[in-house]
N, C-alpha and C positions, 0 to 999 in steps of 0.2 A: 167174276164175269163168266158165268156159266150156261154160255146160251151160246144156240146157233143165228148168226147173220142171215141165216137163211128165207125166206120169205118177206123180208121188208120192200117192200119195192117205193119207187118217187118217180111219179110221172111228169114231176115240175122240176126247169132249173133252181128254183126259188128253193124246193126243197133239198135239192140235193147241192145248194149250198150251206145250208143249214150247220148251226155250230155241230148240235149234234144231232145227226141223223137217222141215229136210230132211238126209238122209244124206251128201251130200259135204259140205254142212257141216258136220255132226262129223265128220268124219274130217278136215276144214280144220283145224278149231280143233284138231284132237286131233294131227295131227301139228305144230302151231305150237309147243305145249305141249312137246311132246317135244322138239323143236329147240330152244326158250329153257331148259329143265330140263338139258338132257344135252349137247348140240352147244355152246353159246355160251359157258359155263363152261369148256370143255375146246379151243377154237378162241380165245378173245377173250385178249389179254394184259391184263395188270396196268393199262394208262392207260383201255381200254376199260371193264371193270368199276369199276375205280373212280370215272371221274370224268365217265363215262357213265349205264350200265348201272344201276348202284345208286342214283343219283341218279332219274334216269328214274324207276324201278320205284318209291322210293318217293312224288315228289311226284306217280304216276302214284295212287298211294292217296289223297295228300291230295285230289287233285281231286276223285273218286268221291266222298269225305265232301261236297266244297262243290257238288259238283253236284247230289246230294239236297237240301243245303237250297234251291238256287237257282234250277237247274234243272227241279228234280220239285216239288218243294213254292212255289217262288216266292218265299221270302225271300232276298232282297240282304244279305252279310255282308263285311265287311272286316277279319275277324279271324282268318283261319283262320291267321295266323304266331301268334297269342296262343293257340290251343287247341291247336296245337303243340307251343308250350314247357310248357304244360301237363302235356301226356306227357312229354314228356323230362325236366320236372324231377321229376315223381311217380317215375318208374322209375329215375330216380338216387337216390333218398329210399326208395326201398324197397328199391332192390337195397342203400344202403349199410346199411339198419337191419337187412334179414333176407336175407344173405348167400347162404344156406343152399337159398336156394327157384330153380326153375330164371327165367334170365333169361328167357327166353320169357313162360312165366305171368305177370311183371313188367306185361312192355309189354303184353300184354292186359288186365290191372288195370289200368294208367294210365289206359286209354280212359276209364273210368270215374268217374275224376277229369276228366277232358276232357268228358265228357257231363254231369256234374254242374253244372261252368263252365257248357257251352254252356245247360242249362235255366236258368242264374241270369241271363246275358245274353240270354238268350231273352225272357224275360216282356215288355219293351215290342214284340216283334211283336203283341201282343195288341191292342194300339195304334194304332200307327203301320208303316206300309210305305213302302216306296222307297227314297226317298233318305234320308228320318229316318231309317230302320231299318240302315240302312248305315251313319252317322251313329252311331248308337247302337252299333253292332258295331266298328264305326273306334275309339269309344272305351274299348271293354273291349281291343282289341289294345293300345293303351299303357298303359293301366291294368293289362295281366298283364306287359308288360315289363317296368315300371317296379317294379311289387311284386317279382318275379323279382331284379332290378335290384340294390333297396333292402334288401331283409331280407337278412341275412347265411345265416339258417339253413336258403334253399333251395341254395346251394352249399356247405354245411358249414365254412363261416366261413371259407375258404381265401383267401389273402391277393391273390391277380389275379383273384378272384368269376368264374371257368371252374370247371366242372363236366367231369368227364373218367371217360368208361366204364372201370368195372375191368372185370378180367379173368374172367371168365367159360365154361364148359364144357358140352357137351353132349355124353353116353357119349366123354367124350375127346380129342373134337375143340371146338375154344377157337371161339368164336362169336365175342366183344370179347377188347380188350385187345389188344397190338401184335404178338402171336403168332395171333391172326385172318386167315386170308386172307382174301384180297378175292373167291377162288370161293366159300367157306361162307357168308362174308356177303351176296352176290349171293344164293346161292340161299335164306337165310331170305326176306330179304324179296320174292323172287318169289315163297314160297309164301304170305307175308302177302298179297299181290297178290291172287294167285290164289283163293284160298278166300274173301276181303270182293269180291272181282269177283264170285265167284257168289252170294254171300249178299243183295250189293246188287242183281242185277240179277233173283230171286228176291222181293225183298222190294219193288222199283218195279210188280213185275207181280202185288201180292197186292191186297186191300182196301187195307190200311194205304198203298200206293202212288197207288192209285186217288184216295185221300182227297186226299193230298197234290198230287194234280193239282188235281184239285175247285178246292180252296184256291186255286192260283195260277190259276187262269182263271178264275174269280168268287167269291169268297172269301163272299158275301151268301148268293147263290143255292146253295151248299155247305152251311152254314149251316140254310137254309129246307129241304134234304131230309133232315135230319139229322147230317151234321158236326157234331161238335165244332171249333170254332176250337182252342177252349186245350188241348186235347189232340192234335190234328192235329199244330199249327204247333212244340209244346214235344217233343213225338218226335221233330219232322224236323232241331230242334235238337239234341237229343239225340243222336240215330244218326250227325248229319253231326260236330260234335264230338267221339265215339268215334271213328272214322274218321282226324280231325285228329291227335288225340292219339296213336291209334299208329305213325301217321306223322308225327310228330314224335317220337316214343321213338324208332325205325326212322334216323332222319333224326341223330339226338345217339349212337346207340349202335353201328348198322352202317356210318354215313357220315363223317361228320365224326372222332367218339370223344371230341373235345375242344370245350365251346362257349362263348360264355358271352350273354346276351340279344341282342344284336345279330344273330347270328345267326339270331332270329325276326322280326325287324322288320316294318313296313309294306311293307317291300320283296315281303315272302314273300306276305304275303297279297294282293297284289295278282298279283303272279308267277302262283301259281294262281289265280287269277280271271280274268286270261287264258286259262292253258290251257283252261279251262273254255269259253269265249269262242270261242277258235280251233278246238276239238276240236270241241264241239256242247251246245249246255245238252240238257240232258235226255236224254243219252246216256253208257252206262256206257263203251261203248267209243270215245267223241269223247274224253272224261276220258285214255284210255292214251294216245290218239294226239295230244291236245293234249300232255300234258306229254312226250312224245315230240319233239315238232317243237318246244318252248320249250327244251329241253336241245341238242337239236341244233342248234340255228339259231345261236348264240354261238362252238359249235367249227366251224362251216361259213363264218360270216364269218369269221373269223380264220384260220382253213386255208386258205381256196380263193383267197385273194390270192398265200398264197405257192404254191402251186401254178403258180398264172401269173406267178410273179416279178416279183410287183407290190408293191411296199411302200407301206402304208400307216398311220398313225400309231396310236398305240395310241388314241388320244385318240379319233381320228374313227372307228376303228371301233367305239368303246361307245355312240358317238352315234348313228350307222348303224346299229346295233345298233337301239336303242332309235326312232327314226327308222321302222325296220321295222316293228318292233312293233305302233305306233299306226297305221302305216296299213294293217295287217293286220287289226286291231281295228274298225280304222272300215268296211274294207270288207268284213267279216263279220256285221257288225253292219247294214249298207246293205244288202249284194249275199244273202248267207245267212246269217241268223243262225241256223241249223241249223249252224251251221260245216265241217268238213273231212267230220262225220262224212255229212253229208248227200250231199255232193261224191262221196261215197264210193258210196251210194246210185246217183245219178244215174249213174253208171258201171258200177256192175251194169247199171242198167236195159238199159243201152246194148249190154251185154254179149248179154246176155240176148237183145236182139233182132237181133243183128248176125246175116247181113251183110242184115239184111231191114230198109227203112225204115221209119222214125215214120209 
């Protein structure tokens, strides 16, 4: 970003709330868009979309859902692998009862069952914050495993309790099921991306956004000018669990195919809650770039050793692995807790005024 801000003027409020305001930045964003829509589908092979690409792009949704509640609004959650399976198993229950109806519509309907969850584990925000509230959210994540788990009739009684996407079509071309490629699938859920990125970053910059800041910087004095608590803090459950759940349909239906509860675990929800952490709380775009850098960091340790023909055990690299993690975490948390996305920031600024000193 090699230009000066200098000379753009907006003589409209209209304009000068604009996502982005100035003109090389859409044309940034808009040929980005066009490069991950058209270039990387038709350039990336089959290890890159699958076990990259697709990944990425959807816990790059789940973030976005846990960064509104956490980020924007200020509730701490540890459930977002439990409002996951949520969706995944609603859209496996409805695709198997009404065959008939496009899978898309599905996973959009799931959210909804996923928002319904997050208002029922929502209510003791009303309460209690922090660490209780994380506490309380840690417990609804094993508590939707373990139902998941237990009742036979969200996997359809099937005898190893994996739920497994059928086969599904859109004008022709198979979206699920093992005749799916992995470019169709890539590009549904870049468009999921795409359109809840603009929805969400739309919806942090209205009132209902505003509130939800309120909220997490003094929650009393939000209150005293009018806030609602129980309606504020029960939407940004709401919305962020929507969110969850269709990234978790996206997660059982475009990624995996095959799952069974373990695959929502504690592990997930904490996974994103990192990204979140590392990317930037209260940023739509820390959210892509956190779970960007938590996807890749796992294929970079374990590549870049054999790169330099260095063997190292598989053992110590999951530990190294995670080793990283925490002291990434601590020292974003220490050094900026705005995370990468801020870093990112400070580097325009720099851009911006180079080659002229501070």
């Amino acid at each position: 970003m090699f230009y000066r801000e200098s000379g753009h003027f907006r003589t409209t409020y209209r304009a000068d709330q604009a996502i982005f305001p100035i003109v090389q930045d859409r044309w940034s964003v808009a040929a980005i868009a066009v490069v991950a829509v058209v270039a990387v589908p038709w350039i990336a092979n089959e290890y890159w979309l699958q076990a990259i690409l697709i990944p990425t792009v959807i816990f790059a949704l789940a973030a976005i859902g846990l960064n509104i509640l956490t980020g924007y609004a200020g509730q701490l959650s540890l459930g977002t692998g439990g409002f996951m399976a949520v969706g995944a198993y609603a859209t496996y229950k409805l695709t198997t009862f009404l065959p008939e109806i496009n899978i898309l519509v599905m996973i959009l309907v799931s959210g909804f069952f996923a928002a319904a969850v997050g208002i029922l584990f929502g209510i003791p925000s009303l309460r209690i914050k922090g660490f209780y509230l994380a506490v309380a959210t840690l417990a609804a994540q094993f508590f939707l495993v373990w139902i998941f788990n237990r009742v036979p009739w969200f996997y359809n009684y099937t005898s190893n309790g994996m739920i497994t996407a059928p086969p599904r079509t859109l004008f022709g071309v198979a979206l699920t099921g093992p005749h799916a490629s992995a470019e169709v699938r890539y590009l549904v859920c870049l468009a999921f991306l795409i359109v809840f990125a603009y929805l969400a970053k739309n919806l942090v910059r209205s009132a209902t956004g505003r509130s939800w800041m309120a909220i997490r910087d003094m929650d009393v004095a939000a209150e005293i000018i009018g806030i609602r608590p129980l309606r504020t803090k029960l939407l940004a459950f709401a919305i962020s669990s929507y969110y969850c759940g269709v990234a978790g349909a996206l997660y059982m239906f475009m990624y995996l195919q095959s799952v069974e509860t373990l695959a929502f675990d504690v592990n997930v929800s904490f996974l994103v809650l990192f990204m979140i952490i590392i990317g930037g709380l209260g940023s739509i775009m820390g959210s892509i770039i956190g779970a960007a850098f938590i996807v890749l960091m796992p294929i970079l340790l374990t590549n870049v050793p054999r790169l330099l023909s260095v063997q190292i055990p598989v053992e110590l690299a999951k530990h190294g692995e995670q080793m990283i993690f925490g002291g990434l975490i601590i020292f974003f948390l220490i050094v900026e807790p705005l995370g990468l996305t801020r870093l990112w920031q400070i580097a325009k600024e720099k851009l911006r005024l180079w080659p002229f000193p501070h």
